[in-house]
Residue frames as a rotation matrix with the C-alpha (Angstrom) as fourth column:
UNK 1
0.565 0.825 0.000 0.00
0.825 -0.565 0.000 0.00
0.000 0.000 -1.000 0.00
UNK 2
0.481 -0.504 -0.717 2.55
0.408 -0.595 0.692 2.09
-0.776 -0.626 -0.081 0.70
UNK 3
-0.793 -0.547 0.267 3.93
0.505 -0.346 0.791 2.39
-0.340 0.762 0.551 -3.00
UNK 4
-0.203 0.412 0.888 0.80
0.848 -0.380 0.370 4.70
0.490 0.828 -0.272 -3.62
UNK 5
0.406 0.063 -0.912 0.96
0.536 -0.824 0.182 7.20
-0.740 -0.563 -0.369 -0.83
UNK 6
-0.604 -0.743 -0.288 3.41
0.214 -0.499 0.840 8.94
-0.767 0.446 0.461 -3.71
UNK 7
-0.536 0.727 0.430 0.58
0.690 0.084 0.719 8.25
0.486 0.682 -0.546 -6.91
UNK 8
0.540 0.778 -0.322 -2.36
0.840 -0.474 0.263 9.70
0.052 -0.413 -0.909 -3.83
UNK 9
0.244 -0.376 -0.894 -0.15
0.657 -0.614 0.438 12.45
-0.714 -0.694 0.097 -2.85
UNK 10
-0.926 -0.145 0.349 0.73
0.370 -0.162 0.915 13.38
-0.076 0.976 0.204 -6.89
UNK 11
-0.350 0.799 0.488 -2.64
0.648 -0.170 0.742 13.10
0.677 0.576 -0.459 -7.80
UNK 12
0.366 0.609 -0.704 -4.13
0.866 -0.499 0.018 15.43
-0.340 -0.616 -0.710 -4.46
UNK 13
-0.441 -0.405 -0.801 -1.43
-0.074 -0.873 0.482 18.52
-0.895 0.272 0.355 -5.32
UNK 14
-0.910 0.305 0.282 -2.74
0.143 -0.409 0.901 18.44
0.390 0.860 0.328 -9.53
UNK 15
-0.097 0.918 -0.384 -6.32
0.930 0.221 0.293 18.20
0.354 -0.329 -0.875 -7.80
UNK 16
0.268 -0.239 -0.933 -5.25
0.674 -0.646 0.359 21.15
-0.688 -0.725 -0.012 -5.39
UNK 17
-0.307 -0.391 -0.868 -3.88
0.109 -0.920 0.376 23.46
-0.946 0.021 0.325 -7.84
UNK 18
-0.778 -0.008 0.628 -5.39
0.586 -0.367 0.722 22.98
0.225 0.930 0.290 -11.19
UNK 19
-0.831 0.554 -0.058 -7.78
-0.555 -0.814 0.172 25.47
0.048 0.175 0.983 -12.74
UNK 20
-0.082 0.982 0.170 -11.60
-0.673 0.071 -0.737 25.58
-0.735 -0.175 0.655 -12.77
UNK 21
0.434 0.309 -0.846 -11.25
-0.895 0.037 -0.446 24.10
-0.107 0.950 0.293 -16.09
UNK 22
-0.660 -0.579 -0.479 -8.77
-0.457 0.815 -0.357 21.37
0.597 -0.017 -0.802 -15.75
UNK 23
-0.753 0.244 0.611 -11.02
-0.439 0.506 -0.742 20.22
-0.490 -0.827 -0.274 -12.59
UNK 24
0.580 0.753 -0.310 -14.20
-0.757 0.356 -0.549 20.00
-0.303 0.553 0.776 -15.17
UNK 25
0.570 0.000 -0.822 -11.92
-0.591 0.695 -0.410 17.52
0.571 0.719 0.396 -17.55
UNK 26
-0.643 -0.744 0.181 -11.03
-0.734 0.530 -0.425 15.66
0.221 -0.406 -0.887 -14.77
UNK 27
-0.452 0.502 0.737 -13.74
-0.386 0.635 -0.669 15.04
-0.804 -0.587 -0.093 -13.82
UNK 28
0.510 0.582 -0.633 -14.93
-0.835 0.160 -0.526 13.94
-0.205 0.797 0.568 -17.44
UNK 29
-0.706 -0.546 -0.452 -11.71
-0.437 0.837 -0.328 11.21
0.558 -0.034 -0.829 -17.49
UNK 30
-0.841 0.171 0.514 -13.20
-0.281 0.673 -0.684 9.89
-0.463 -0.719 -0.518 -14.37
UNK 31
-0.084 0.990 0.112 -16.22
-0.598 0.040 -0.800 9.21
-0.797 -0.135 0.589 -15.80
UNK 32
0.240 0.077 -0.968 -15.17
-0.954 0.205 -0.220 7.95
0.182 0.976 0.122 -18.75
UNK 33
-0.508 -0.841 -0.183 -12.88
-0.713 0.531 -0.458 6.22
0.483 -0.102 -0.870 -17.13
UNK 34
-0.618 0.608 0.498 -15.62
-0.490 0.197 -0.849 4.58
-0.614 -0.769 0.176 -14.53
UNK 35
0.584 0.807 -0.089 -17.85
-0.659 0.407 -0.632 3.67
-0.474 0.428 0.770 -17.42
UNK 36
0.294 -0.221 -0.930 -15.14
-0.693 0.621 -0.366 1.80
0.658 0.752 0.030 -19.78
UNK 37
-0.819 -0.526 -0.229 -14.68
-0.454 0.838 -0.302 -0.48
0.350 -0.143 -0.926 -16.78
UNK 38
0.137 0.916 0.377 -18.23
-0.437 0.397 -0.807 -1.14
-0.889 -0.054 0.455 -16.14
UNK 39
0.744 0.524 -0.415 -18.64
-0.651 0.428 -0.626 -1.86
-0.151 0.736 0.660 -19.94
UNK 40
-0.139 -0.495 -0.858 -15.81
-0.744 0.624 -0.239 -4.14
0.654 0.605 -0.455 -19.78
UNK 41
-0.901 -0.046 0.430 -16.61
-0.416 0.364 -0.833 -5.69
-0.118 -0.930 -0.348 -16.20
UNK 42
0.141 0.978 0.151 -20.27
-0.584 0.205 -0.786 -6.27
-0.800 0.023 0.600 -17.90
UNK 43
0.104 -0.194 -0.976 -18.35
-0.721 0.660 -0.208 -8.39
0.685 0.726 -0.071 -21.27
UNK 44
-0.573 -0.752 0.324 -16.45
-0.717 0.269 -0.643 -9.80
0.396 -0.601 -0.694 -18.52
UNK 45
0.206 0.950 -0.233 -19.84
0.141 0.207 0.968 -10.94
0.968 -0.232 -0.091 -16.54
UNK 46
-0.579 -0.249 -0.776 -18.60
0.793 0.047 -0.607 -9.71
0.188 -0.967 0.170 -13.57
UNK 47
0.243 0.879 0.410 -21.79
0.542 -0.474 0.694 -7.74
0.804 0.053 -0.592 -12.15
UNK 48
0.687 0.379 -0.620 -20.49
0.714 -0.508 0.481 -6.17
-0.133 -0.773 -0.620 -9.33
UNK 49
-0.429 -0.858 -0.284 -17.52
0.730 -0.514 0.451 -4.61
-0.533 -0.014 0.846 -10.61
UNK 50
-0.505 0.086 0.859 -19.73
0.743 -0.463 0.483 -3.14
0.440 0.882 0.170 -13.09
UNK 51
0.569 0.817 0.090 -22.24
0.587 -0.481 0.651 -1.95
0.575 -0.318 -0.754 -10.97
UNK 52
0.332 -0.645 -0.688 -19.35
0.926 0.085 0.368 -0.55
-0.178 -0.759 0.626 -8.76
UNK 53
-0.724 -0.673 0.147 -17.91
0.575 -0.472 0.668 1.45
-0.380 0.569 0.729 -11.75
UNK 54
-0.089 0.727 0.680 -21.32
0.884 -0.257 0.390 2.71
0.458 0.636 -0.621 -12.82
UNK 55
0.813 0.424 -0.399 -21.99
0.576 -0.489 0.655 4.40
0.082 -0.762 -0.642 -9.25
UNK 56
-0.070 -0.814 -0.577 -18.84
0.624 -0.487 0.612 5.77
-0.779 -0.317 0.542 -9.25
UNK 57
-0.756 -0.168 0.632 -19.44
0.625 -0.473 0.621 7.41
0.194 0.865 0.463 -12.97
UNK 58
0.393 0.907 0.153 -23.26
0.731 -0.409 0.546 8.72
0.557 -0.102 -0.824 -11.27
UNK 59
0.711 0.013 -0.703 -21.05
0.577 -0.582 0.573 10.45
-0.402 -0.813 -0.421 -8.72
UNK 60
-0.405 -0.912 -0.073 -18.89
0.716 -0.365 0.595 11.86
-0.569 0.189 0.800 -10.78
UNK 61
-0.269 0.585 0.765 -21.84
0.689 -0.438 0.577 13.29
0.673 0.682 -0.286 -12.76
UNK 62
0.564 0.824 -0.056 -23.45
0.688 -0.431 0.584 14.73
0.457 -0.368 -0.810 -9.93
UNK 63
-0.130 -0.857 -0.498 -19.90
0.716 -0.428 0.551 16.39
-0.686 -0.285 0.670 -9.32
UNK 64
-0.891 -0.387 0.236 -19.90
0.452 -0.723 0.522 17.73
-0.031 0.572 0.819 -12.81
UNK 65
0.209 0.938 0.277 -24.28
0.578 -0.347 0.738 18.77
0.789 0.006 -0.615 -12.23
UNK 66
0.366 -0.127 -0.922 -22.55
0.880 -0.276 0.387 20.48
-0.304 -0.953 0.010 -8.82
UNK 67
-0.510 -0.856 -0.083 -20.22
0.683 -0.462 0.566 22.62
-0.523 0.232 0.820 -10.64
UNK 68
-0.095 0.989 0.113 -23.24
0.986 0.109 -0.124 24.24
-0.135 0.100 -0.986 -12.56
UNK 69
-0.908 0.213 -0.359 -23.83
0.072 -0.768 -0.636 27.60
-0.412 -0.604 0.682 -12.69
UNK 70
-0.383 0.854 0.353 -27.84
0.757 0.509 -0.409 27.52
-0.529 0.111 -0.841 -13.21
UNK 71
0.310 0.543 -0.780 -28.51
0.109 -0.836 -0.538 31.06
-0.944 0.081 -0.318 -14.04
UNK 72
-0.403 -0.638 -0.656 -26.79
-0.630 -0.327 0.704 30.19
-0.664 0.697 -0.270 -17.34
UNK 73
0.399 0.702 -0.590 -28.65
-0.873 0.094 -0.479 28.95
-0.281 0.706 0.650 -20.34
UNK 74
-0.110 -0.627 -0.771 -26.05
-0.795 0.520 -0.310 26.58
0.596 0.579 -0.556 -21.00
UNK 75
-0.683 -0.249 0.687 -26.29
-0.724 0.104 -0.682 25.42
0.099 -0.963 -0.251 -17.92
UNK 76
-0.132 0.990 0.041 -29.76
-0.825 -0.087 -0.558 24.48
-0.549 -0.108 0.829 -18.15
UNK 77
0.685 0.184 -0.705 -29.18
-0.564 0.746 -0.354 22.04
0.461 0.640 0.615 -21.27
UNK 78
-0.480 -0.724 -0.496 -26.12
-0.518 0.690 -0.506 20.53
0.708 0.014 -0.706 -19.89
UNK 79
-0.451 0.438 0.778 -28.41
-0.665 0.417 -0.620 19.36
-0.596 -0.797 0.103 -16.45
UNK 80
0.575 0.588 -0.569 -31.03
-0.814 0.477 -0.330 18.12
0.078 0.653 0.753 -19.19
UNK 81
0.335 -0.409 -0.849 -27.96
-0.502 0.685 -0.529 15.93
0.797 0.603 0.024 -20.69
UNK 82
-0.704 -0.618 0.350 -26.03
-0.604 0.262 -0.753 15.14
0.373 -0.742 -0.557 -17.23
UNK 83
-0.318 0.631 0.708 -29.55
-0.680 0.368 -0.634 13.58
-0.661 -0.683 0.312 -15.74
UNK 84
0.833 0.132 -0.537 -30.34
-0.497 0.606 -0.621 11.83
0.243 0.784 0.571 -19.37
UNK 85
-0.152 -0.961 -0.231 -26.59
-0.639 0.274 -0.719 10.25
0.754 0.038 -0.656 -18.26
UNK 86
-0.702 0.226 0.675 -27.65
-0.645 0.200 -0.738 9.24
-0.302 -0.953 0.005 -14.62
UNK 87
0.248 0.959 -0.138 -30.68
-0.882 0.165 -0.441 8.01
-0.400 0.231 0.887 -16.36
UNK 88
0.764 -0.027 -0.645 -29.25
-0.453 0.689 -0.566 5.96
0.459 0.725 0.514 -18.83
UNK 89
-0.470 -0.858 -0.208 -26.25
-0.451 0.436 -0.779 4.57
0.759 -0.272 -0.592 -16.53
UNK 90
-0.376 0.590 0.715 -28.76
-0.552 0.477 -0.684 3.06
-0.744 -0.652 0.146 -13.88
UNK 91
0.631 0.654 -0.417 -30.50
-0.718 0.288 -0.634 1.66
-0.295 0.700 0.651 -16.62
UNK 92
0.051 -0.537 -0.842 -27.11
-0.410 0.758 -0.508 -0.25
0.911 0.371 -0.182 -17.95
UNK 93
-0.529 -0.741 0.414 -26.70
-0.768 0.210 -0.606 -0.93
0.362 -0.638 -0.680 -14.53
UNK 94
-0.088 0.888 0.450 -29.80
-0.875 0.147 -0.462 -2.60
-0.477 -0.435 0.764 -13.96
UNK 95
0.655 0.673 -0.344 -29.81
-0.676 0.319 -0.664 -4.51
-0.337 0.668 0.664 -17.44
UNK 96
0.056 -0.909 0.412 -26.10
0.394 0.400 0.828 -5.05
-0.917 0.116 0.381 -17.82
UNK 97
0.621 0.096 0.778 -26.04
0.691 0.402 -0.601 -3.64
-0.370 0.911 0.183 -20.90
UNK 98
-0.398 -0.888 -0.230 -22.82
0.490 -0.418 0.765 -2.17
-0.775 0.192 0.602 -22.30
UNK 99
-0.647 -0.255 0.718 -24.27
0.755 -0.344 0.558 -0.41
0.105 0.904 0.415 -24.91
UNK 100
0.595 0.780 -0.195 -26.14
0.786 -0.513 0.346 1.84
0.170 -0.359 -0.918 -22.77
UNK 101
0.728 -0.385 -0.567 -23.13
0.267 -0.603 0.752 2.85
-0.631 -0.698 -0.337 -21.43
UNK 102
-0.514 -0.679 0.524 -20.90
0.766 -0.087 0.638 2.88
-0.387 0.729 0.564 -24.44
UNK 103
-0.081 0.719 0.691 -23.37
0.989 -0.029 0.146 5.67
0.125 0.695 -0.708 -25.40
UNK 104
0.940 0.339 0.027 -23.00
0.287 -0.835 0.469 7.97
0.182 -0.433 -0.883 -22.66
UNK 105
-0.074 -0.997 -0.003 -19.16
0.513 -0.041 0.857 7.25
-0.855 0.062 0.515 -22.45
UNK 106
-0.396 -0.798 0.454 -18.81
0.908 -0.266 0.324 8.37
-0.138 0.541 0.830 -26.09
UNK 107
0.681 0.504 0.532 -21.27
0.428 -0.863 0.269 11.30
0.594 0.045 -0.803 -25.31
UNK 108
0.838 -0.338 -0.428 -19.19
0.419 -0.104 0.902 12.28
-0.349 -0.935 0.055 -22.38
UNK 109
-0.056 -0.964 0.260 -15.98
0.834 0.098 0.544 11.87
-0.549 0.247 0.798 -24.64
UNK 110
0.374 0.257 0.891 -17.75
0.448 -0.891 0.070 14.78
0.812 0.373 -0.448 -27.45
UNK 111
0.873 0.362 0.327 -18.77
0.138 -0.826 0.547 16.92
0.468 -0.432 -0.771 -24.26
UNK 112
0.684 -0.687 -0.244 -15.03
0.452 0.137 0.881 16.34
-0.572 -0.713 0.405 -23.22
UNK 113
0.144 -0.608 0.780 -13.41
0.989 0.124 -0.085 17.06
-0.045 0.784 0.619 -26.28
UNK 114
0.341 0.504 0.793 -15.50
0.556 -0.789 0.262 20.59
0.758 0.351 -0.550 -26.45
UNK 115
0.918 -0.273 -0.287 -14.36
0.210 -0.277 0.938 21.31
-0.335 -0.921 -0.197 -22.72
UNK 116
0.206 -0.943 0.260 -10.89
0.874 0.297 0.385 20.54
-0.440 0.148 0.886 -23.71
UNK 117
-0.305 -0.235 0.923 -10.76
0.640 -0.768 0.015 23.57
0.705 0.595 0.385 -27.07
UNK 118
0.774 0.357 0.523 -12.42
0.057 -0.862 0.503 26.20
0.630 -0.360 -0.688 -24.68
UNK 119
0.605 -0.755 -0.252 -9.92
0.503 0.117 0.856 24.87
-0.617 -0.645 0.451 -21.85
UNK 120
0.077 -0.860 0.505 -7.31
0.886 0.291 0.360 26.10
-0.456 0.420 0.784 -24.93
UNK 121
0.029 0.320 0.947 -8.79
0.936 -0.340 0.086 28.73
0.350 0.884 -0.310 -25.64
UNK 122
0.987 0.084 0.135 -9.03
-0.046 -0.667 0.744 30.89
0.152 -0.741 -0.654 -22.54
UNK 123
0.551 -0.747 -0.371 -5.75
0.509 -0.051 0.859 29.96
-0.661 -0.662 0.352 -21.80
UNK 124
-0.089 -0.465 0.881 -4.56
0.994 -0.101 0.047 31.33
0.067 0.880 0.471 -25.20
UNK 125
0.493 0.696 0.522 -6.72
0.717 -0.665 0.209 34.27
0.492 0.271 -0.827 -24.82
UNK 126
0.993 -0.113 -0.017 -5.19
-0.028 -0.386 0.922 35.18
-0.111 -0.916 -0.386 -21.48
UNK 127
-0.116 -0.958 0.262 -1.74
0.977 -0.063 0.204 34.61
-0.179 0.280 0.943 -23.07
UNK 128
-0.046 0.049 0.998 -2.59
0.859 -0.508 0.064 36.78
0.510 0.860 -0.019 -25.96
UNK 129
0.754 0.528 0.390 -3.70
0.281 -0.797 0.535 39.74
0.593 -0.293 -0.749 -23.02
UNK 130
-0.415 -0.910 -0.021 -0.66
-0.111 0.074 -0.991 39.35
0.903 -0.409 -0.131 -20.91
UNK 131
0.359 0.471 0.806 -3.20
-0.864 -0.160 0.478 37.75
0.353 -0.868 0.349 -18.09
């Protein structure tokens, strides 16, 4: 156990000091990352790992529904999509079915990608200003 106090102790300081942004596409990894071992823990037939990995991808949603800001329009559709996620990841979890979740994983991955250019973009921007 000890050889991951270094890994936990890595991963708390990038936690601790990235930006608002970086924290959003973390949390989108995790989530991916949570669903592609459900859908492989559900090829696998191993039902509890999956179901394990699902709940862990619901709580990472309801991290990225926390993060929110509501009074924004955007806002408003991304809840829509983030609960249609929750929705549809109980479902796989229920049915076993990997292609519930392969659905919202490669939705996730889009709504990551987009995160990712804006992430690149502000930071450019704020070069470009001398911020």
């Amino acid at each position: 156990m000890n050889r991951y106090k270094g890994y936990d102790q890595y991963r708390e300081q990038q936690v601790l000091t990235a930006s608002p942004g970086d924290l959003i596409l973390m949390l989108y990894d995790g989530a991916i990352r949570q669903i592609r071992l459900a859908r492989s823990a559900i090829v696998e037939q191993n039902p509890g790992d999956a179901g394990i990995a699902l709940v862990k991808a619901q709580e990472i949603i309801d991290a990225l529904i926390d993060s929110l800001d509501l009074d924004n329009d955007l806002s408003g559709h991304l809840l829509r999509l983030y609960e249609f996620f929750n929705r549809e990841l109980v479902a796989s979890n229920i049915s076993k079915d990997a292609n519930r979740a392969l659905e919202v994983e490669e939705m996730l991955s889009e709504l990551r990608a987009t995160w990712e250019q804006v992430v690149r973009s502000y930071r450019s921007l704020n070069r470009a200003v001398g911020g």
